[in-house]
C-alpha positions in Angstrom: 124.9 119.1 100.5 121.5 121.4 100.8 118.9 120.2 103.4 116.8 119.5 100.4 119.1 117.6 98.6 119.8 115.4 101.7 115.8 114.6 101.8 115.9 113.7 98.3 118.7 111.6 99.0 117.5 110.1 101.4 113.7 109.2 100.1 115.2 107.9 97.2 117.5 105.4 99.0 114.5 104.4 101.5 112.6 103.9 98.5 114.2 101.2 96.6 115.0 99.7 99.7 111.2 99.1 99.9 110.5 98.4 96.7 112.7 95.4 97.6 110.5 94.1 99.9 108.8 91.0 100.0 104.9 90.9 100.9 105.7 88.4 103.9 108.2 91.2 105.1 105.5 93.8 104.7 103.0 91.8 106.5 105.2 90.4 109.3 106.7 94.0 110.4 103.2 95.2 110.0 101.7 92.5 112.2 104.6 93.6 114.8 103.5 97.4 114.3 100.0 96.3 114.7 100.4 94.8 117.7 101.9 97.4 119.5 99.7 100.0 118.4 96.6 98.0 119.4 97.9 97.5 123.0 98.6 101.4 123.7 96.5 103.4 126.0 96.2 105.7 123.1 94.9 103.3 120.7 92.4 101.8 123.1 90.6 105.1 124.6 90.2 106.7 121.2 86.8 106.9 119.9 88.4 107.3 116.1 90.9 106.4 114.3 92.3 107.8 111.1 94.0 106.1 109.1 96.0 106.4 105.8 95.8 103.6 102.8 99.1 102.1 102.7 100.4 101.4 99.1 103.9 100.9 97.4 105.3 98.7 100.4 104.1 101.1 103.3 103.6 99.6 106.6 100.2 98.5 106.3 97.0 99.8 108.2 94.8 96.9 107.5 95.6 95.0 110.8 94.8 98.3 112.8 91.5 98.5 110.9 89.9 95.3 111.1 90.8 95.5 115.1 89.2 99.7 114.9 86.0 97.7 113.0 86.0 94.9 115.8 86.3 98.0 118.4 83.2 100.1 117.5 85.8 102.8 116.5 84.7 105.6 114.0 87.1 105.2 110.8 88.3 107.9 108.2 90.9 108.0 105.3 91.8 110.6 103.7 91.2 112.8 100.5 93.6 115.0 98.7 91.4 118.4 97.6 94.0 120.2 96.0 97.2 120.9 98.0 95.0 120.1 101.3 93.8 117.3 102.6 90.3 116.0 104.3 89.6 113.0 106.3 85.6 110.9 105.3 84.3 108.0 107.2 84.5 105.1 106.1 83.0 101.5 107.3 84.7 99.6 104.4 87.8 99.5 102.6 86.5 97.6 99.5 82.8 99.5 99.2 83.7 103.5 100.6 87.4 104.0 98.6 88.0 104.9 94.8 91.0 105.7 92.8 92.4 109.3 94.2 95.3 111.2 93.7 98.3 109.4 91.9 95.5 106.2 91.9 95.5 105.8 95.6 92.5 104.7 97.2 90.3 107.4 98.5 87.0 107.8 100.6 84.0 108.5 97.9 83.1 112.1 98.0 80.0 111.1 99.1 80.6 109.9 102.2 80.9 111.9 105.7 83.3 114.6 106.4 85.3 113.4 109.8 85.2 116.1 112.4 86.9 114.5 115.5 89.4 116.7 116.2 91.1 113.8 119.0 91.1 111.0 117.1 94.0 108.8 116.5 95.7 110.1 113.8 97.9 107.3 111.8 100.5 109.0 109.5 102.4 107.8 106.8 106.3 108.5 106.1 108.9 107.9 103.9 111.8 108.1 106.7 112.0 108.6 110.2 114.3 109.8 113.1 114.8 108.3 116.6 113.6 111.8 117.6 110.4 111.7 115.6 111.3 113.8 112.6 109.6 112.7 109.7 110.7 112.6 105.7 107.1 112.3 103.7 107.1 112.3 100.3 107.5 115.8 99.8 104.1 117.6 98.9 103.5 118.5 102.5 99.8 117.2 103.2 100.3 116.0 106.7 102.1 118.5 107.8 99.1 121.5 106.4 96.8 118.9 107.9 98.3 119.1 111.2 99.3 122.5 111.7 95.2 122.9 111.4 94.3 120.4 113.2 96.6 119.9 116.6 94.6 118.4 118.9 94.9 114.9 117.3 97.3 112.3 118.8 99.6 110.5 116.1 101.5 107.7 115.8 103.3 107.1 112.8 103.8 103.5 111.2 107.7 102.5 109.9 109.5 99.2 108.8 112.6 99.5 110.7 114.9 100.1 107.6 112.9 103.5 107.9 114.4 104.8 110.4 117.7 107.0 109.6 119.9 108.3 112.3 119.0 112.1 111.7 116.0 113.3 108.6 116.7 116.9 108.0 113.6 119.0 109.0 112.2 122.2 108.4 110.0 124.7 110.8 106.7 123.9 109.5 107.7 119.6 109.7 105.2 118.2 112.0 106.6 115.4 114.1 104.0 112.7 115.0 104.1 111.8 118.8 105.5 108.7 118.2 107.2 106.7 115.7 106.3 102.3 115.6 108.6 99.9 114.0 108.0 96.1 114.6 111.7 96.2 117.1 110.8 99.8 118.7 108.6 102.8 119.9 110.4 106.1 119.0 108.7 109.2 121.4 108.5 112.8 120.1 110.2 114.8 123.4 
């Protein structure tokens, strides 16, 4: 089987295993994620975070948020312009996001561009492996975001069930530094 044939493969199984989900499942792994995230050096010295909108049974974000809020941390989500992608500040997930590309929430166009080029950088995935590769959903934005923009540390958020023993990659994959899940912390070598 093709490397691209194993990805698809592979999304689609993670997928309807998360569409299985329960909320409580979803809330109590992302509580776990959470409270790692939230006690890493990494977490606590940055002045930003950014953060993706979790939707269709991701590991959610809003834990991370609230505590980024509590924190003083600058916030931004991000935008899809095209094939690219652009982080905004935001200071409120109900007031500064509207329905964006395939209806997920976005950042109003009106609000700040982000420009800090440290900030904590959250990422989304689809699948993971313990060495950090990462199966996204297949239209490449994180990766073009990264490649641009390398200074930023990331962590990226998974349910445990996301992590497969090897996600085939590609040269121009980014891998996020680390990986969460509620049992484990997964390091990029």
């Amino acid at each position: 089987m093709d490397k691209n044939s194993k990805k698809k493969e592979i999304r689609k199984e993670i997928l309807k295993h998360r569409r299985s989900l329960t909320e409580e499942e979803i809330r109590s792994g992302s509580h776990a994620i959470a409270e790692k995230i939230l006690s890493m050096e990494v977490y606590q010295k940055a002045e930003a975070v950014y953060l993706y909108i979790d939707c269709k049974g991701e590991a959610s974000v809003r834990e991370i948020y609230e505590a980024a809020l509590r924190d003083d941390k600058r916030i931004a989500a991000p935008r899809v312009h095209g094939e690219d992608m652009t982080f905004y500040y935001i200071h409120s997930m109900e007031e500064d996001l509207e329905p964006g590309y395939f209806a997920i929430p976005e950042p109003k166009t009106s609000l700040p561009e982000a420009t800090d080029e440290t900030a904590l950088l959250l990422v989304p995935g689809v699948g993971f492996d313990p060495e950090c590769h990462r199966l996204g959903y297949g239209k490449g934005f994180y990766d073009r975001y990264l490649s641009a923009h390398p200074k930023h540390p990331t962590i990226a958020l998974a349910l445990d069930f996301q992590i497969k023993e090897e996600i085939p990659s590609d040269t121009f994959d980014v891998l996020p530094d680390l990986v969460v899940t509620p049992t484990k912390v997964y390091r990029h070598s």
